[in-house]
KEDRENDREN-975028 format. One line per 10 residues: number of its first residue (from 1); for each residue x negated, y negated, z negated of C-alpha. Coordinates in Angstrom, 1 decimal. Last residue first. Layout:
BEGIN
NUM> X Y Z; ... .
This chain:
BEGIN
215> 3.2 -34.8 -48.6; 0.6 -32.3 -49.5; 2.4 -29.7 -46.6; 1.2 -32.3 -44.0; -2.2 -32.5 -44.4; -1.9 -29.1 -44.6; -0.6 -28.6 -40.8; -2.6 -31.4 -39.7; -5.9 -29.7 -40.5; -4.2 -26.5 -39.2 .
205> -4.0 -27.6 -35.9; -7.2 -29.1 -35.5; -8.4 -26.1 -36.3; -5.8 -24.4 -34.0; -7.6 -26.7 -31.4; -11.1 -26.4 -32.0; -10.2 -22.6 -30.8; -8.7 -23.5 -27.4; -11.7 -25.5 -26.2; -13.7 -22.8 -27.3 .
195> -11.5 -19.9 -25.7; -12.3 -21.2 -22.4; -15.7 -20.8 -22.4; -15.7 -18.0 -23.9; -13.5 -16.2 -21.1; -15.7 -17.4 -18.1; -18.4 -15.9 -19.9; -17.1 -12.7 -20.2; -16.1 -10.7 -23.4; -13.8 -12.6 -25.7 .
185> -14.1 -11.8 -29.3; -16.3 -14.6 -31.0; -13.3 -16.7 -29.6; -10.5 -13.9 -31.2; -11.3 -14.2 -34.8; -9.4 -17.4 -35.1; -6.2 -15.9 -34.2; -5.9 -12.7 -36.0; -5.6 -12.9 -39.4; -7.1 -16.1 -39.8 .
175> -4.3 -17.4 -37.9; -1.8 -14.8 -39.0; -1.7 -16.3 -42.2; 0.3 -19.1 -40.7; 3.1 -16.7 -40.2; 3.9 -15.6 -43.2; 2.3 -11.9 -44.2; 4.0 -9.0 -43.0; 1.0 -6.4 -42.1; 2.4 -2.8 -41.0 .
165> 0.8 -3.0 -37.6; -3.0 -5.0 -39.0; -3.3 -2.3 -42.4; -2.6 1.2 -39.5; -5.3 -0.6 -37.5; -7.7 -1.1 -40.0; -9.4 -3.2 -42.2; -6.7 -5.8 -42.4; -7.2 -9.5 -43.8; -4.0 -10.1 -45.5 .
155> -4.0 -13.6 -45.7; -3.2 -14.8 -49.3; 0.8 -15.5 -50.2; 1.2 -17.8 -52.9; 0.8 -21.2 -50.2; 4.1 -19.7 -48.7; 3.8 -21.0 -44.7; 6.4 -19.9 -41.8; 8.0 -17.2 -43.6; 8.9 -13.9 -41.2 .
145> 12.1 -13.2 -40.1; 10.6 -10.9 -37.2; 11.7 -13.1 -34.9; 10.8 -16.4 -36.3; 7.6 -14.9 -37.2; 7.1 -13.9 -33.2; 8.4 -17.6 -32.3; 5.5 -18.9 -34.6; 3.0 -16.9 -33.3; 3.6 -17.4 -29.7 .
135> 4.1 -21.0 -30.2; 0.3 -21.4 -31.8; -1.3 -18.9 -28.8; 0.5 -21.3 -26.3; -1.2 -24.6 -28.1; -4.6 -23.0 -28.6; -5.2 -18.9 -29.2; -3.0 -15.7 -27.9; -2.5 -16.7 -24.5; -6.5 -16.4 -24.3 .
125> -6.3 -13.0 -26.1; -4.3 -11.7 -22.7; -6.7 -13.5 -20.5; -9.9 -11.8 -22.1; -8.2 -9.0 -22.5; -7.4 -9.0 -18.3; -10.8 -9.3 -17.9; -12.7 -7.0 -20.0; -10.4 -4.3 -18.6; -11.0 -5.1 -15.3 .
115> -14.9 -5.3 -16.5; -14.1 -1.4 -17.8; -14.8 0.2 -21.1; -12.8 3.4 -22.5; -13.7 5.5 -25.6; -13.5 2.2 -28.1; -14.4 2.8 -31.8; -10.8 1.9 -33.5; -10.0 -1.3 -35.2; -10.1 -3.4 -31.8 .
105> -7.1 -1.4 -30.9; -5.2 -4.0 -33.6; -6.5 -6.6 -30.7; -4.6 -4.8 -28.0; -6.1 -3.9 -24.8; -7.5 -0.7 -24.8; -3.9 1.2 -24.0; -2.8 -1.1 -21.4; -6.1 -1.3 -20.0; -6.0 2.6 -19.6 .
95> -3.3 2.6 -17.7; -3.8 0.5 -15.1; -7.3 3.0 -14.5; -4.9 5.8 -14.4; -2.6 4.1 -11.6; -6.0 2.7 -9.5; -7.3 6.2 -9.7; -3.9 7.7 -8.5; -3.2 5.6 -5.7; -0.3 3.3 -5.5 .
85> 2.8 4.7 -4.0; 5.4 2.2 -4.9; 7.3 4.6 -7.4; 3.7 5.9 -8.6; 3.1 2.4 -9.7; 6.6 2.6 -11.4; 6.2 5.8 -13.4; 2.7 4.9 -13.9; 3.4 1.5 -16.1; 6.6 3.0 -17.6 .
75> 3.7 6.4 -18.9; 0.9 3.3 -20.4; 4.0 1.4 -21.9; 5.7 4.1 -23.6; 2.5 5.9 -24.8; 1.6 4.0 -28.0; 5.4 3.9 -29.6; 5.2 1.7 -32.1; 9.2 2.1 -32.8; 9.2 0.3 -29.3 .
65> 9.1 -3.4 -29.4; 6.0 -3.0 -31.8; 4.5 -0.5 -28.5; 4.8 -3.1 -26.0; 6.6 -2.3 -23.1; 5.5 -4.2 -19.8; 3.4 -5.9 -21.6; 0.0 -4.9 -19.8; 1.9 -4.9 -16.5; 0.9 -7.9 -15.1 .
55> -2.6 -8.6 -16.0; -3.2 -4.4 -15.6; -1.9 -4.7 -11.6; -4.0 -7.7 -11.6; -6.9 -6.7 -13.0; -6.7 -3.5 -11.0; -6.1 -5.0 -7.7; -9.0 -7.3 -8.2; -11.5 -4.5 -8.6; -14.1 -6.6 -10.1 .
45> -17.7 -8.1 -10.2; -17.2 -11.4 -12.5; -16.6 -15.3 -11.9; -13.0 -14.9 -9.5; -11.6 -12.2 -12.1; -11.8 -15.3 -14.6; -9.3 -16.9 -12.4; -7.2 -14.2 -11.7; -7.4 -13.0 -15.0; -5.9 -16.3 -16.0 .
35> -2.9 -16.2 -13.9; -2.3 -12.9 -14.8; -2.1 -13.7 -18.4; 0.0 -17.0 -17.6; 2.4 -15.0 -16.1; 2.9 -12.0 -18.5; 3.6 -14.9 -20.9; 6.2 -16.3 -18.7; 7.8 -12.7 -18.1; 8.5 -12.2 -22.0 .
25> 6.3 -11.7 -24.9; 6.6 -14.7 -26.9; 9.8 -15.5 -26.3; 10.7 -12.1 -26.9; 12.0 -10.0 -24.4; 15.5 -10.0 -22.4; 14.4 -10.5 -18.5; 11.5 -8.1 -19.3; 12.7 -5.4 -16.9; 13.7 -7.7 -14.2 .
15> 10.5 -10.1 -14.1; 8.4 -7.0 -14.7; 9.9 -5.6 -11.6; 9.7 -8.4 -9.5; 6.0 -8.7 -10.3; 5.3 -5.4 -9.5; 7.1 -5.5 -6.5; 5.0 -8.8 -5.1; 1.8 -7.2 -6.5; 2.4 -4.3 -4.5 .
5> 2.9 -5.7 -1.2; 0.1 -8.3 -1.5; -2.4 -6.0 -2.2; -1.2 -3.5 0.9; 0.0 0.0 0.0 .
């Protein structure tokens, strides 16, 4: 199947079967992923069909949506590639950024590594830090009925995977929880870069955010 040709269908289909999802995990974040894969794809030695087909599909059911079901996304993600006849190495290697990419995989020692796969986290963490990275959390919170703030509450820094999934803390611990240990994360160059800019913002952030909670 021709590039073009099976990135129009995939997007089509992640447009229909996301149409309900959580603000923060719906098609327009799916969008700005690939968007930004695409550009870092365009500094590093990749398979762009890959980064793409992960970029775009990486969400296309997330395992806390699904009774943390692992597989759900990786087997939806080859069900439909094998629906538009894409080839089987391309398919397997699709899937295998959708299981490597998560930050609470980041626990575990790695078995797979890929510069698609480098990519395509990079632009998922990306949409997880600055401005977009600060709604995200916030509408997440909102949807798990998390608190926004509750100055009694510590951040639960997790050790593990299992400590990260079953974490509940408000939603501003989730910045040192998560969100602030994500720039000394990224893995390209293209991807650092960005994530600076993006970082002194949530600092800036949360200066303001305090400032504002002595009032």
């Amino acid at each position: 199947m021709e590039h073009d040709a099976a990135i129009n269908q995939t997007i089509n289909f992640v447009k229909d079967t996301l149409q309900h999802a959580e603000g923060g995990h719906d098609w327009w974040h799916i969008h700005r992923v690939w968007t930004n894969a695409k550009l870092i794809a365009a500094t590093e030695n990749a398979d762009i069909l890959v980064v793409e087909l992960g970029a775009l599909l990486h969400d296309i059911a997330d395992s806390k949506f699904h009774n943390g079901d692992e597989e759900i996304g990786p087997k939806t993600a080859r069900d439909f590639l094998q629906s538009i006849n894409v080839d089987e190495q391309t398919i397997t290697h699709v899937q295998q950024i959708i299981r490597h990419i998560s930050f609470k995989n980041s626990f575990d020692k790695s078995t797979f590594h890929s510069t698609e796969l480098a990519i395509v986290q990079d632009a998922d963490r990306l949409d997880a830090i600055g401005a977009i990275g600060i709604a995200r959390t916030f509408s997440y919170g909102g949807f798990k009925g998390r608190e926004i703030y509750n100055p009694d509450i510590a951040p639960d820094m997790p050790v593990d995977k299992s400590a990260y999934k079953n974490s509940a803390s408000p939603s501003i611990n989730h910045f040192y929880e998560k969100l602030l240990l994500l720039k000394d994360k990224m893995n390209t160059e293209t991807g650092k870069k960005l994530a600076h800019q993006r970082h002194d913002f949530m600092l800036q952030y949360l200066d303001q955010f305090y400032l504002e909670c002595k009032h």
